[in-house]
N, C-alpha and C positions, 0 to 999 in steps of 0.2 A: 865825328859829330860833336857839338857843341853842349854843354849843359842844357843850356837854354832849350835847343833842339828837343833833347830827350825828353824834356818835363814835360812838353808840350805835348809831346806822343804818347806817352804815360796819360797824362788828361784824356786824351780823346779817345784811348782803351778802355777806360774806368766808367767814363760817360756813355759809351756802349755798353759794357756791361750791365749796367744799372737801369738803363733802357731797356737792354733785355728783358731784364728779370721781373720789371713790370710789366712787360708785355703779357710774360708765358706762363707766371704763376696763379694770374688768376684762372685761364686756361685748366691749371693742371689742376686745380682745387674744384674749379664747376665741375670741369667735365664739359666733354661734345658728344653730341647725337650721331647719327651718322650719315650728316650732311655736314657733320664739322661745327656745327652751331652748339654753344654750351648749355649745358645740362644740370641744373640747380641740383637737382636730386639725385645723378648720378654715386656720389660720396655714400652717403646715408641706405645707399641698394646696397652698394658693395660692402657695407660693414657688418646687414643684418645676416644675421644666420641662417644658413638654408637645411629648412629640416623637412620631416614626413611625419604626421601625426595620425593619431585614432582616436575616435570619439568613443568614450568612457558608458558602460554600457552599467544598470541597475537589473543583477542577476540574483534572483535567491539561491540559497545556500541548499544543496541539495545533501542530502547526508542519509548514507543506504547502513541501517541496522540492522548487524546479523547476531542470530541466535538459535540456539535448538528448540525443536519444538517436539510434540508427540501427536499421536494422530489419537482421535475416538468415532466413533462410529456417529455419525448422524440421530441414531438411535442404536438402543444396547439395551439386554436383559436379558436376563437367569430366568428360567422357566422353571415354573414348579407345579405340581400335581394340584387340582384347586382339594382334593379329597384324598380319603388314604384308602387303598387298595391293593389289588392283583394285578401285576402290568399284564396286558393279554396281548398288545402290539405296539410295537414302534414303527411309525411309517415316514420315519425319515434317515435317512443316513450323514454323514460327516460333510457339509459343503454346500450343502443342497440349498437350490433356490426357491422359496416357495412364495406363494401369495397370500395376502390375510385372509384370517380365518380358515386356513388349511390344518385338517388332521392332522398331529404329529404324534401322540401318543395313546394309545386306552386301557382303562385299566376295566377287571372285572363288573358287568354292569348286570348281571339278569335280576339282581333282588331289586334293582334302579325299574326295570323296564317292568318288571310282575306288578310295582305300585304302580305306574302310569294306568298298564290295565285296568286295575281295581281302580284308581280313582275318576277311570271313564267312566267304568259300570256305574258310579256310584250319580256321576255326570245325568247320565241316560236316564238312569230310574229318578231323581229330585226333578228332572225335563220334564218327564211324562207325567208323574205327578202334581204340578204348576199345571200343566195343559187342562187335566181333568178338570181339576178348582174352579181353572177361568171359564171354563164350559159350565158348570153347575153355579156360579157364583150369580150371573142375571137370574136365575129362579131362586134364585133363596136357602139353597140347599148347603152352602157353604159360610162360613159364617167370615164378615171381612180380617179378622185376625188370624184364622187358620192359612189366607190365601197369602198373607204379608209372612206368616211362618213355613211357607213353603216355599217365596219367593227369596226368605233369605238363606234357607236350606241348599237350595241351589248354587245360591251364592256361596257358600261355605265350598261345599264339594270342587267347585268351578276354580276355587284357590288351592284347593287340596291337589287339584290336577297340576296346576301350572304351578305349586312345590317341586310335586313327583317330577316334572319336566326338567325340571331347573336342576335337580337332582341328576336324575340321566344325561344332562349335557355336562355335567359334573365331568362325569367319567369320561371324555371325552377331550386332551390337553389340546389348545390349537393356535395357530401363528396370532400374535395379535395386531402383527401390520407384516409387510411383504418385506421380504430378509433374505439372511444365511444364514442357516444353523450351524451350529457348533460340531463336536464328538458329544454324541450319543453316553447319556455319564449312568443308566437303565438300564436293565436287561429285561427279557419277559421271562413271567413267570417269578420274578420278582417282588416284593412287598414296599411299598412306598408309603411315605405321609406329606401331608401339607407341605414342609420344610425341607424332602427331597429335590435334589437340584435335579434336572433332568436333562438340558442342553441352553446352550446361549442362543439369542437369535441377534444380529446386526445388520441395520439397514447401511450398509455401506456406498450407496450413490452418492451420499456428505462423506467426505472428511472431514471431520473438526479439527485445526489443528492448535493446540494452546502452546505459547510461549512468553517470555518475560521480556520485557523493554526495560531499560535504566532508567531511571527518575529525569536523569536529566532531557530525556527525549520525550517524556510521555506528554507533553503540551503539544508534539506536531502529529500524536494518534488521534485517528478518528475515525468512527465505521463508515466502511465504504472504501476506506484507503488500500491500495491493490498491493500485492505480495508475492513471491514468488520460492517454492520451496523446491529441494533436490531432496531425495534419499538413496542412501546405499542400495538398496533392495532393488529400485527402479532404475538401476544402472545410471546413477547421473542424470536423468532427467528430469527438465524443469519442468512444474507445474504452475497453474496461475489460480488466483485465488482474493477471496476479498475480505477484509475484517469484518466481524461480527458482533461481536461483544467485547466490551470493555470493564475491568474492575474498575470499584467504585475507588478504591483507595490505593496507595501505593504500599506496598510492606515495607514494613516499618524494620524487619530484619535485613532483607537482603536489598533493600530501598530500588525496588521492580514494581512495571506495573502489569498485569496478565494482561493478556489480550489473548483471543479466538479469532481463528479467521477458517472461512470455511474454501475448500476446495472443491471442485468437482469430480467425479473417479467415474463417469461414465465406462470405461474402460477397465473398471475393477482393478487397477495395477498397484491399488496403495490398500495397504488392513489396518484395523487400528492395533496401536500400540506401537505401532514402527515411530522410529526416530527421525526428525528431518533437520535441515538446514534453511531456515528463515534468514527470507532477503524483503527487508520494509523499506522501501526509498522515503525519505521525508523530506518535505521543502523547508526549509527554514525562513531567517529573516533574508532580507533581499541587502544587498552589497553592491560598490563600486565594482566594477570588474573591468583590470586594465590587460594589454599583453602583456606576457613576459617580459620580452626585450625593455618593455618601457620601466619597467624596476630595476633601481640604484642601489648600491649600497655606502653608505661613510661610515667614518668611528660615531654616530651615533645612529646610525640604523637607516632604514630603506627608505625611497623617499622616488618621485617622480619628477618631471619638469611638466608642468602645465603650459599651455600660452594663452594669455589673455591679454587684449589688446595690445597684440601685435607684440608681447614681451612675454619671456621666459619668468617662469614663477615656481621654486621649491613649494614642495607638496611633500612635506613625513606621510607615511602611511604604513600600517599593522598587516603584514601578512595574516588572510585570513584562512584560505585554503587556495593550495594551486590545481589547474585543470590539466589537462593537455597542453595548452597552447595558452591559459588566461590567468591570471592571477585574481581574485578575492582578496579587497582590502577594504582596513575600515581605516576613513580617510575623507577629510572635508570637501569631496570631489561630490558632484552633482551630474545628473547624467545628461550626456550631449560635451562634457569638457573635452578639451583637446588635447591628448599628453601625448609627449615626442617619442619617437620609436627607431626616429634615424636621427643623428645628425648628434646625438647626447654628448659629446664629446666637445663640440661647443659653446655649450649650457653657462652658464653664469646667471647672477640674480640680476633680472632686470633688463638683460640682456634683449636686444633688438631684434626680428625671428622673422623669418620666410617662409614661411609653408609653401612645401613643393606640392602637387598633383602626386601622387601614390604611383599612377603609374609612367608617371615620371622620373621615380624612383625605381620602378621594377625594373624601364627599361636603363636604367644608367647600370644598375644589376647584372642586367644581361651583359652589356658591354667591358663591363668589370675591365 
């Protein structure tokens, strides 16, 4: 073959070629549908990122305070003799249930009951003699000063009675509301005064039960806030219960603030003076809360990928507390944001982003 020849065949490969290559490259840069027709937007699908997101949810911060507490009785008091005397009976024993105003002890009373007598008698005869008066008094036979000195005669005697009486109920010690009593601390036959203790009585249907909160928590206390205590004694079980009272100030030594909260003991299972285990749940301030998965780490700390219009966006954020399954961050997120939880792997700033359907995700999962 002749020079001439070749060069000529070299031309007409070259010129094909180049005809080719405008033909197919714009082909391969659109893209076809799949009728074969080119597809502007094809390039720009296949470049964004295919991920799976969760919307950022605004959860308070819940935070359970535990501390021991002590129980006290609803109500509580030492019994004492109101007068001094002969104990003559004890009519309660160790345990006992009783209602107000029930007998529980009596001491020597016949020199109490012999005045009552006499200041009947004395009743009776200042009575009959007022009666006379006001009978004689329209005839003239009484003069109006005598009948005002025997109406206040009366009067005196009528006080002297209800002394004597008040005296008599003296000797007589009794429940002052509906209780338990103590051990019997008395015997009969015994000499007593004012200032003899004689038994405890406790309304035990309250439990009161006080304990300390830490300064830093006493802004989420408030009465009415619910509680839940355990003790040794009750074998582990929970009771429930509500606060009641609050100190006014924090202590200034152990920087605590008391609180009371009252239980119920329908079932008599809790005494005072037992020890318990206080559980205060408190809600705090309210936080971003993302998933797990969706938190990052680098050399300067934890951070998420948001997407916002359609693009990838770094987000630093402050582990605040974790859940089960949620993290607690404080972090410029706002609730309803989108942050990635699959796909993190191809994150960059700025980057281009497809959000899948979730379970379109679960099922590519299954398929694994």
């Amino acid at each position: 073959m002749s020079l001439v020849k070749q060069l000529i065949i070299l031309v007409i490969v070259a010129a094909g070629g180049v005809a080719l290559w405008y033909t197919d490259v714009p082909a391969l840069l659109v893209g076809s549908d799949s009728a074969g027709r080119p597809d502007a937007g094809g390039a720009s699908r296949k470049s964004a990122a295919p991920v799976v997101t969760k919307s950022v949810e605004l959860v308070s911060e819940a935070t359970v305070v535990q501390a021991p507490g002590t129980g006290i009785a609803v109500k509580s008091v030492t019994l004492f003799p109101e007068s001094e005397g002969r104990v003559t009976e004890i009519l309660f024993s160790a345990g006992s249930k009783v209602e107000k105003g029930a007998p529980l002890l009596r001491l020597d009373d016949r020199a109490e009951q012999l005045g009552v007598q006499l200041a009947r008698v004395h009743v009776t005869e200042a009575r009959r003699k007022l009666d006379r008066m006001r009978k004689l008094a329209p005839r003239g036979n009484v003069a109006r000063s005598e009948l005002e000195l025997a109406e206040t005669a009366l009067a005196a005697v009528r006080i002297e009675l209800a002394q004597r009486e008040h005296a008599l109920n003296e000797r007589t010690l009794v429940a002052p509301f509906a209780g338990v009593t103590g051990i019997p601390q008395v015997d009969p036959g015994e000499r007593v005064s004012d200032t003899t203790p004689v038994t405890t009585l406790d309304d035990r249907s309250t439990i009161l039960v006080d304990f300390e909160v830490p300064e830093a928590y006493a802004r989420g206390v408030g009465p009415g806030a619910a509680i839940d205590i355990t003790a040794w004694a009750a074998g582990q079980r929970r009771f429930t219960g509500k606060v009641e009272a609050i100190a006014s100030q924090v202590d200034a030594v152990t920087r605590t603030l008391r609180v009371r909260a009252a239980v119920s003991n329908k079932e008599d299972l809790l005494r005072p003076g037992m020890s318990f285990v206080v559980r205060l749940p408190l809600q705090g301030d309210r936080y971003p809360s993302v998933p797990s998965v969706a938190v990052l780490w680098d050399r300067q700390g934890a951070y998420v990928w948001r997407v916002r219009n359609g693009k990838a966006q770094q987000v630093r954020v402050r582990i605040r507390k974790r859940t089960e399954d949620a993290v607690l961050v404080e972090a410029p997120l706002v609730e309803g944001d989108a942050v990635v939880v699959e796909g993190v792997q191809r994150m960059r700033k700025g980057k281009a982003v497809r959000v899948l359907p979730e379970e379109t995700a679960m099922e590519r999962r299954i398929r694994g």
